[in-house]
Backbone atoms as SQL, in Angstrom:
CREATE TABLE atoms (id INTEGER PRIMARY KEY, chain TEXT, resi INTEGER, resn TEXT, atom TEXT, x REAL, y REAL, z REAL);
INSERT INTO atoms VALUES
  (1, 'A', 1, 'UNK', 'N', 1.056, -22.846, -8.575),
  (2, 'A', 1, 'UNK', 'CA', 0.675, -21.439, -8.559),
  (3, 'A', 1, 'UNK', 'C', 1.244, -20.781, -9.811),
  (4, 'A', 2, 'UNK', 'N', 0.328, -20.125, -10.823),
  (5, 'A', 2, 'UNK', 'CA', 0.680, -19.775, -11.694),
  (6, 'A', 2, 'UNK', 'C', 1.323, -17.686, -11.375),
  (7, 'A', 3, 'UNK', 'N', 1.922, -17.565, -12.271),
  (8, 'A', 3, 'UNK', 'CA', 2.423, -16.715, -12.712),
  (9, 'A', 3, 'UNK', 'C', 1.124, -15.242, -12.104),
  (10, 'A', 4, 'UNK', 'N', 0.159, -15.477, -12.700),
  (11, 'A', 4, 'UNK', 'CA', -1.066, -14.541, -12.285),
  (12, 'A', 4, 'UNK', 'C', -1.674, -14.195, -10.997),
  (13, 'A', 5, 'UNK', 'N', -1.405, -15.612, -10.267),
  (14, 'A', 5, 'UNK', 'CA', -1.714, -15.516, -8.695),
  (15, 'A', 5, 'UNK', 'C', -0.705, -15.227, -7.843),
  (16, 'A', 6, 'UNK', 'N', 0.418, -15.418, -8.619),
  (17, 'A', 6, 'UNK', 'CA', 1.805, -14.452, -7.709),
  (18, 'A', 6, 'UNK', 'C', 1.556, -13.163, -7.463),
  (19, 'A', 7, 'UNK', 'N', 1.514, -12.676, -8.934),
  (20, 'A', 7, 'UNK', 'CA', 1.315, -10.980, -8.845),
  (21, 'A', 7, 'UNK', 'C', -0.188, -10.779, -8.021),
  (22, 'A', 8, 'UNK', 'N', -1.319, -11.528, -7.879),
  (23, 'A', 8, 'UNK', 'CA', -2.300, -11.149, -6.973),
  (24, 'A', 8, 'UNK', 'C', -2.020, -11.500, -5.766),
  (25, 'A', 9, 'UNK', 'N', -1.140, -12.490, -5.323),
  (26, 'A', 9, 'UNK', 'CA', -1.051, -12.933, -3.930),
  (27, 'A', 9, 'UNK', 'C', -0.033, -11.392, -3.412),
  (28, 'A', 10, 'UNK', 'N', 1.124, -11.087, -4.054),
  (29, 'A', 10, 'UNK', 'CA', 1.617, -9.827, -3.668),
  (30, 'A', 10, 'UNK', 'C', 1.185, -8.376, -3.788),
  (31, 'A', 11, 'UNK', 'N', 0.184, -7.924, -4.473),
  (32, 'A', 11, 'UNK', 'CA', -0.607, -7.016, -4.463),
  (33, 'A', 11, 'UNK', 'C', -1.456, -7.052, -2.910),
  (34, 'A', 12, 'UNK', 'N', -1.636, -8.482, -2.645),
  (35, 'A', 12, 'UNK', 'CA', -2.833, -8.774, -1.886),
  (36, 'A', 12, 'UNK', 'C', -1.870, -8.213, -0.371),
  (37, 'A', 13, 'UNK', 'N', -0.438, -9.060, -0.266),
  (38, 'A', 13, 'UNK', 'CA', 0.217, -8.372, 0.774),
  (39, 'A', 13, 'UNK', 'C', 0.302, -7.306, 0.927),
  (40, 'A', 14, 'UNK', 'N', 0.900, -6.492, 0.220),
  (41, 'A', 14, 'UNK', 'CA', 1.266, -5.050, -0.223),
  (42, 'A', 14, 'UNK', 'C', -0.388, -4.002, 0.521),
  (43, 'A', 15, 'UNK', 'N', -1.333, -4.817, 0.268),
  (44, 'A', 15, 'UNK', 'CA', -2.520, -4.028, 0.501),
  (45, 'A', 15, 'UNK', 'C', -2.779, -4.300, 2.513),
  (46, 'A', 16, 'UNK', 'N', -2.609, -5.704, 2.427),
  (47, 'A', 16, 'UNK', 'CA', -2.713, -5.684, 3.898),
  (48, 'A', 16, 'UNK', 'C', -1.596, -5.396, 4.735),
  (49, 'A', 17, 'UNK', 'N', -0.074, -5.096, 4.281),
  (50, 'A', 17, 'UNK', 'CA', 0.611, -4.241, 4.761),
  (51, 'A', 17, 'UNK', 'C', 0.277, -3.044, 5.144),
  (52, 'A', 18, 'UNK', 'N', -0.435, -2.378, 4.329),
  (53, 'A', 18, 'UNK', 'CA', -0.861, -0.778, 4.433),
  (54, 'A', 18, 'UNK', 'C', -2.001, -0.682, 5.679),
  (55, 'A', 19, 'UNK', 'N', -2.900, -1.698, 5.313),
  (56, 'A', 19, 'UNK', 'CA', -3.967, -1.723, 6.580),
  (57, 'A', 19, 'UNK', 'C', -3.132, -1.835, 7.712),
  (58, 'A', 20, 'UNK', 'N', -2.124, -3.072, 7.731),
  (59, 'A', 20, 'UNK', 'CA', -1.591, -2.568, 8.992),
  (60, 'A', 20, 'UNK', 'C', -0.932, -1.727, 9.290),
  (61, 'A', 21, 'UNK', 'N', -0.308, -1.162, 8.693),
  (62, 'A', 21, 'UNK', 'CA', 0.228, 0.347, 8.926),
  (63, 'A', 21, 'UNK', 'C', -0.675, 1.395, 9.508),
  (64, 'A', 22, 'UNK', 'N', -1.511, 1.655, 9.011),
  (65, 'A', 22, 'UNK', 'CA', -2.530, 2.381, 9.554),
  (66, 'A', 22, 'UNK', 'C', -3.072, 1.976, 11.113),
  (67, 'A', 23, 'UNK', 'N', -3.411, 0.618, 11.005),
  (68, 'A', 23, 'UNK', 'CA', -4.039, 0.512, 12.234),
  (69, 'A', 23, 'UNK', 'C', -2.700, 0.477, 13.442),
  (70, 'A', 24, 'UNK', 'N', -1.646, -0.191, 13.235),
  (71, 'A', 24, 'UNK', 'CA', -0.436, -0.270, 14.165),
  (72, 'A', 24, 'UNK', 'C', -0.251, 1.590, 14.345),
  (73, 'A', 25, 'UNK', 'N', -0.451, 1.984, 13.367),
  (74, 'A', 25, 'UNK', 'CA', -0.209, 3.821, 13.967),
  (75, 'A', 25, 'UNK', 'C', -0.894, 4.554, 14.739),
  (76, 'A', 26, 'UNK', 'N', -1.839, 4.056, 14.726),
  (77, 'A', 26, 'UNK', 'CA', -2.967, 4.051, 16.093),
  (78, 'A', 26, 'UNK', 'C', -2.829, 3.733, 17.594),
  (79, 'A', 27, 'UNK', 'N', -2.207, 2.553, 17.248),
  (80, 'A', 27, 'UNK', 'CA', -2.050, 2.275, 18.745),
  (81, 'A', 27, 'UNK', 'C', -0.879, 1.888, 19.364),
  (82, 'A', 28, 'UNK', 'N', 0.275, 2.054, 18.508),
  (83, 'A', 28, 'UNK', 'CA', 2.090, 1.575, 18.746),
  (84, 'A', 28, 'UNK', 'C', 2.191, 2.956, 19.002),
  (85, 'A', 29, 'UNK', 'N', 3.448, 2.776, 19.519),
  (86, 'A', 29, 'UNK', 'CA', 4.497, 4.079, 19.912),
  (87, 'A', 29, 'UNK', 'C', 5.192, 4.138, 18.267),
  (88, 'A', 30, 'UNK', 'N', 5.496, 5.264, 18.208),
  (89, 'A', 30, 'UNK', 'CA', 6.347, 5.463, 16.993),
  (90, 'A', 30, 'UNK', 'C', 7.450, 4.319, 17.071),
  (91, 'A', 31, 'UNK', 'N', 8.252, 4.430, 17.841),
  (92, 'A', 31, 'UNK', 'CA', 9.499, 3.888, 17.651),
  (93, 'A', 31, 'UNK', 'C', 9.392, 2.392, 18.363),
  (94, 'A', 32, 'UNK', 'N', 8.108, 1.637, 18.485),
  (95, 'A', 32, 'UNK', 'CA', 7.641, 0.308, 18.420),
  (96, 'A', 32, 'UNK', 'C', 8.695, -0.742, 17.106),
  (97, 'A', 33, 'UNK', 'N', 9.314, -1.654, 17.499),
  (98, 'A', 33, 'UNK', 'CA', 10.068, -2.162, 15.740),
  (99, 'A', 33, 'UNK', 'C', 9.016, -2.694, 15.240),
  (100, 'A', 34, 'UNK', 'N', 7.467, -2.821, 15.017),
  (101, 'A', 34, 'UNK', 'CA', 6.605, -3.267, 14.562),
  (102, 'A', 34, 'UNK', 'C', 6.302, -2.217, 13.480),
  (103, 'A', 35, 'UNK', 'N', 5.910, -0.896, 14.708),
  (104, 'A', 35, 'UNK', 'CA', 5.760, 0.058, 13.425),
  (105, 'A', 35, 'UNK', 'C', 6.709, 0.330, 13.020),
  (106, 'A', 36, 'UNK', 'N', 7.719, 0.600, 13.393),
  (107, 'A', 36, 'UNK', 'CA', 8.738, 1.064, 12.631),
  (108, 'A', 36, 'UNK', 'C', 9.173, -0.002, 11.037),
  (109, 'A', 37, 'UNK', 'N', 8.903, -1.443, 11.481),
  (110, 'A', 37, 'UNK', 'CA', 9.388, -2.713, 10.345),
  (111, 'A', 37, 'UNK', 'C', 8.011, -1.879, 8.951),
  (112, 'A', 38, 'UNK', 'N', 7.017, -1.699, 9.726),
  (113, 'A', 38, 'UNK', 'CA', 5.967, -1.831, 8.841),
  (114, 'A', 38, 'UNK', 'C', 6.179, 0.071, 7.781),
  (115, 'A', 39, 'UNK', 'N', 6.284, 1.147, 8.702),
  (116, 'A', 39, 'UNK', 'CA', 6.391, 1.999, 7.800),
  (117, 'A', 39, 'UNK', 'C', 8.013, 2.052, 7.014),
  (118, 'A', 40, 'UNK', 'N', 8.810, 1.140, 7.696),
  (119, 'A', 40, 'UNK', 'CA', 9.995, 0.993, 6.495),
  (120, 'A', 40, 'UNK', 'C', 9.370, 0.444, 4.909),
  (121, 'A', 41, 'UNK', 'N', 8.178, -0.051, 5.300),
  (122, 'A', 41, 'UNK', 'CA', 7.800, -0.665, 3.486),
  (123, 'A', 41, 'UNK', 'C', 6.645, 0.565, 3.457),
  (124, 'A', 42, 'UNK', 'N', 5.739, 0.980, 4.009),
  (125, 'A', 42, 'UNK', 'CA', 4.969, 1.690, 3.333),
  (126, 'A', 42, 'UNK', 'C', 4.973, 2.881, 2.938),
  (127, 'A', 43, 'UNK', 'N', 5.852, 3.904, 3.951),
  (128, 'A', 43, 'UNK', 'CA', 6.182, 5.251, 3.564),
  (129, 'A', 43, 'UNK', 'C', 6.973, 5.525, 2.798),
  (130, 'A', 44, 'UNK', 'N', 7.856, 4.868, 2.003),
  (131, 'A', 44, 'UNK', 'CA', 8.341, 5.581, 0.908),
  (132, 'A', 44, 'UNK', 'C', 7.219, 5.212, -0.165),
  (133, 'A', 45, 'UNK', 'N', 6.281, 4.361, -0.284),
  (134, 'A', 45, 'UNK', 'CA', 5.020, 4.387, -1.051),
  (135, 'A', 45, 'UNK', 'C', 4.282, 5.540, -0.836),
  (136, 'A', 46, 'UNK', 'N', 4.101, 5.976, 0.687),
  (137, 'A', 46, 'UNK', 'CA', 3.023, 7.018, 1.321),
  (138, 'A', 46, 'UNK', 'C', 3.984, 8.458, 0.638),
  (139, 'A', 47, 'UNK', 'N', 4.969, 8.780, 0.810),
  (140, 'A', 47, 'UNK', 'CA', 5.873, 10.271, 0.579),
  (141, 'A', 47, 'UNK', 'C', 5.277, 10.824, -1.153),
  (142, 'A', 48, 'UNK', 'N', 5.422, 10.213, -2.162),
  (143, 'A', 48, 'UNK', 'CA', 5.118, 10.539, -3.437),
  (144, 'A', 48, 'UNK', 'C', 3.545, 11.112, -2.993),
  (145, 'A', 49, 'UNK', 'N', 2.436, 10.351, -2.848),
  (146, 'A', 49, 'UNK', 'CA', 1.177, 10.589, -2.664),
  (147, 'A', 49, 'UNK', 'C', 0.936, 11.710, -1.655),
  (148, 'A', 50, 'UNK', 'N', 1.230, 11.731, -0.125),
  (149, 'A', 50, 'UNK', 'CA', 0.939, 12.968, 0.475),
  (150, 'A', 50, 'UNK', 'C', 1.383, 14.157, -0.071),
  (151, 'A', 51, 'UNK', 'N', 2.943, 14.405, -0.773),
  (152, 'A', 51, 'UNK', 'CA', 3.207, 15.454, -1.456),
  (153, 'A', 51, 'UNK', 'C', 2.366, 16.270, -2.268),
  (154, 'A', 52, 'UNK', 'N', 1.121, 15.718, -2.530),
  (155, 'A', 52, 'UNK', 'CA', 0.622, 15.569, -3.900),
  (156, 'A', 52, 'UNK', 'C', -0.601, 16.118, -2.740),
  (157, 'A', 53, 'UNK', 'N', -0.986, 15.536, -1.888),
  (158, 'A', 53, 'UNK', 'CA', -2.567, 15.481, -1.190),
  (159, 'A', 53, 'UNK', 'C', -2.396, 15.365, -0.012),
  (160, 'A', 54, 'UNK', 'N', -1.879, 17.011, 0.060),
  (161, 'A', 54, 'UNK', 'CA', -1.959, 17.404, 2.047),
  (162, 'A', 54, 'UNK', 'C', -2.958, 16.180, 2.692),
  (163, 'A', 55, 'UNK', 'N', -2.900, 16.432, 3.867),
  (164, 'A', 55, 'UNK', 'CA', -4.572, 16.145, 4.864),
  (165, 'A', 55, 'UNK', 'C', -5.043, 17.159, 4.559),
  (166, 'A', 56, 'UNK', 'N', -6.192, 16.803, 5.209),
  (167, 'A', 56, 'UNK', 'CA', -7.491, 17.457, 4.928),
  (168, 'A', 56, 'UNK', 'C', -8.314, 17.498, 6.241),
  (169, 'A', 57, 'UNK', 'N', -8.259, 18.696, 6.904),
  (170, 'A', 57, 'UNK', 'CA', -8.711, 18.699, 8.333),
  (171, 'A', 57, 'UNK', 'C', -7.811, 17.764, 9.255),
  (172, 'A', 58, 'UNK', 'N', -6.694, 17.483, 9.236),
  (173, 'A', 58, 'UNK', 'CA', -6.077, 16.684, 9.977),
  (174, 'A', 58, 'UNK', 'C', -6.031, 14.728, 9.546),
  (175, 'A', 59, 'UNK', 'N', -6.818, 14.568, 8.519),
  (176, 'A', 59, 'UNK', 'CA', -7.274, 13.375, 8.433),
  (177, 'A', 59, 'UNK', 'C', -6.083, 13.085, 6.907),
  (178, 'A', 60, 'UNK', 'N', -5.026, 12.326, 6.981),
  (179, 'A', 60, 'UNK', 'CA', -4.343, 11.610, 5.949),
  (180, 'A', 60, 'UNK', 'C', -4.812, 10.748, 5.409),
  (181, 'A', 61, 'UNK', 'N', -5.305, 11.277, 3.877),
  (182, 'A', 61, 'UNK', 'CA', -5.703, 10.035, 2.940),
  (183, 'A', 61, 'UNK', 'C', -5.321, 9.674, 2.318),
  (184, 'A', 62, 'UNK', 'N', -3.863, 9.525, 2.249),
  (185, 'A', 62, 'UNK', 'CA', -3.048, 8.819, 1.457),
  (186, 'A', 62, 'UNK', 'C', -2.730, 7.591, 1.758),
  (187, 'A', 63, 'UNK', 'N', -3.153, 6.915, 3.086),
  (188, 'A', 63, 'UNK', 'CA', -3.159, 5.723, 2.560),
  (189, 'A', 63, 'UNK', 'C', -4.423, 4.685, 1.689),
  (190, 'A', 64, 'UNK', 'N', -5.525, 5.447, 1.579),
  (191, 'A', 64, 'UNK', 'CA', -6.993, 5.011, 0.651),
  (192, 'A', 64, 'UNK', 'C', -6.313, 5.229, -0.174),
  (193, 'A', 65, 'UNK', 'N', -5.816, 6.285, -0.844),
  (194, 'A', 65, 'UNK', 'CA', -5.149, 6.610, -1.979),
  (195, 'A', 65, 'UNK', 'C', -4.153, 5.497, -2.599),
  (196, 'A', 66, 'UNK', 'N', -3.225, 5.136, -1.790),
  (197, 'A', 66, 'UNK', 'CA', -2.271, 4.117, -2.029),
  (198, 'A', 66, 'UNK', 'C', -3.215, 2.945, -2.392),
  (199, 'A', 67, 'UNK', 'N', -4.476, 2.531, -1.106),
  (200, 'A', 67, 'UNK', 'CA', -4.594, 1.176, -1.773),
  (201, 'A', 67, 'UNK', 'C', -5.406, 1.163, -3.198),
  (202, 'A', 68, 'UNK', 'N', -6.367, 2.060, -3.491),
  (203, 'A', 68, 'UNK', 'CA', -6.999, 2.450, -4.418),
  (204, 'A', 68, 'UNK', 'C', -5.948, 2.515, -5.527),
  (205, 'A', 69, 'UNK', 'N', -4.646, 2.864, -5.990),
  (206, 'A', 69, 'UNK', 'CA', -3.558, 2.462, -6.713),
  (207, 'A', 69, 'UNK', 'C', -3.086, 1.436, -6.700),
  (208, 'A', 70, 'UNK', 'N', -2.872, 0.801, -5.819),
  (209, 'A', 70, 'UNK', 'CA', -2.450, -0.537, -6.119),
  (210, 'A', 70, 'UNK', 'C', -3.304, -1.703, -6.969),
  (211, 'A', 71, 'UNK', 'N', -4.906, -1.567, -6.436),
  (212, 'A', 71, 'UNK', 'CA', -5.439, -1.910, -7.132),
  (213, 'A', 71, 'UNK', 'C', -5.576, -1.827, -8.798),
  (214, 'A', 72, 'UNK', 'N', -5.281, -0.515, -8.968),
  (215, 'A', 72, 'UNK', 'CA', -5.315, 0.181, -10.161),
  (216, 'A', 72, 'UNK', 'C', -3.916, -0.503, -11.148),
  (217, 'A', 73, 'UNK', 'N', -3.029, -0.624, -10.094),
  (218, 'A', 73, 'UNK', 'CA', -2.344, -0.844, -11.040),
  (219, 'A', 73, 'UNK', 'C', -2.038, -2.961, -10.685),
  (220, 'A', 74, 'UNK', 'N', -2.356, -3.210, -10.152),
  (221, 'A', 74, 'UNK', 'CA', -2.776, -4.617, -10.194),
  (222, 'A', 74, 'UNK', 'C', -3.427, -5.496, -11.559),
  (223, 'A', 75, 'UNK', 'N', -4.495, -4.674, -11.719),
  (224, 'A', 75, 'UNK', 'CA', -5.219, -4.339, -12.672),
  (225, 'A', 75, 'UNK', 'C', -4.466, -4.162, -14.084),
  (226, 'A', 76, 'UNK', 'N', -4.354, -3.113, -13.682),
  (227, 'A', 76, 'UNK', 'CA', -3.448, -2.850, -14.990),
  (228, 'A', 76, 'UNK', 'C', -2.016, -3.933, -15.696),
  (229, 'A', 77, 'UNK', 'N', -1.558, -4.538, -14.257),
  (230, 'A', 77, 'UNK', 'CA', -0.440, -5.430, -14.977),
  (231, 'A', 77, 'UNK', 'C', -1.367, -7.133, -15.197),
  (232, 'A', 78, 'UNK', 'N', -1.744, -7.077, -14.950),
  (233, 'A', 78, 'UNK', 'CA', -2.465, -8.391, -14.590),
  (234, 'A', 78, 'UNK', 'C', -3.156, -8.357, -16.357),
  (235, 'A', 79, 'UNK', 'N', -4.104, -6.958, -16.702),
  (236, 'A', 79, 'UNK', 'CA', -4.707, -7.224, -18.195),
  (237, 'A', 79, 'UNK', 'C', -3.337, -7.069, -19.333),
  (238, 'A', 80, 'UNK', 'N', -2.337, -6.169, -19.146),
  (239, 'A', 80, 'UNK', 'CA', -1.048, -6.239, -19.863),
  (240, 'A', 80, 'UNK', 'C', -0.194, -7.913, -20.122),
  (241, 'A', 81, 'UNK', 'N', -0.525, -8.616, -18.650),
  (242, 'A', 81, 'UNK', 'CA', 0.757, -10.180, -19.070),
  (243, 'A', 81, 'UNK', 'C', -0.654, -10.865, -19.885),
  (244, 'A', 82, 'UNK', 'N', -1.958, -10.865, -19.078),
  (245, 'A', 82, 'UNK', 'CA', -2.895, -11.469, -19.939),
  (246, 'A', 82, 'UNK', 'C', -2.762, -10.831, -21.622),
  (247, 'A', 83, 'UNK', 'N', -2.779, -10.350, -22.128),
  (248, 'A', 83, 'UNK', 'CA', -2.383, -9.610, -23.564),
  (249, 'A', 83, 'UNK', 'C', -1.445, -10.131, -23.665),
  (250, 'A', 84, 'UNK', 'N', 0.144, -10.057, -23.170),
  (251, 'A', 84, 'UNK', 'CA', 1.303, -10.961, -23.403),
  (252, 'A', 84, 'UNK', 'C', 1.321, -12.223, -23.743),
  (253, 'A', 85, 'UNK', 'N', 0.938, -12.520, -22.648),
  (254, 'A', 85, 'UNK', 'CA', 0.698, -14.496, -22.832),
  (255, 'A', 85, 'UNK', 'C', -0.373, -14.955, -23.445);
């Protein structure tokens, strides 16, 4: 496994972390240690972004937001080491 598919294999977690975050918030109790394990990694990602982009009618889109960045910046490091190396 090279160097390039690391940083995509962990982007790739990082993204299906968030899905589950979302969906476990749906249907866990807050204080579930599932959700709780899972928004220990995603909400200090989620806090910068909602600050920025209330809800909107009740509906939080900061986590589309998040994954739509990650991508972005996936992207972005992935064409930067390609330029490096």
């Amino acid at each position: 496994m090279d160097l390039f598919e690391i940083i995509g294999l962990v982007f790739k977690i990082l993204s299906y972390v968030v899905l589950a975050d979302v969906i476990v918030s749906w249907v866990l109790d807050p204080f579930h240690p599932v959700r709780s394990f899972l928004d220990s990694i995603v909400q200090p990602m989620l806090e910068p972004i909602r600050r920025m982009l209330p809800p909107v009618t009740g509906i939080d889109f900061s986590p589309f937001l998040l994954l739509l960045l990650l991508t972005i910046v996936q992207s972005l490091v992935l064409r930067i080491l390609a330029s490096v190396l």
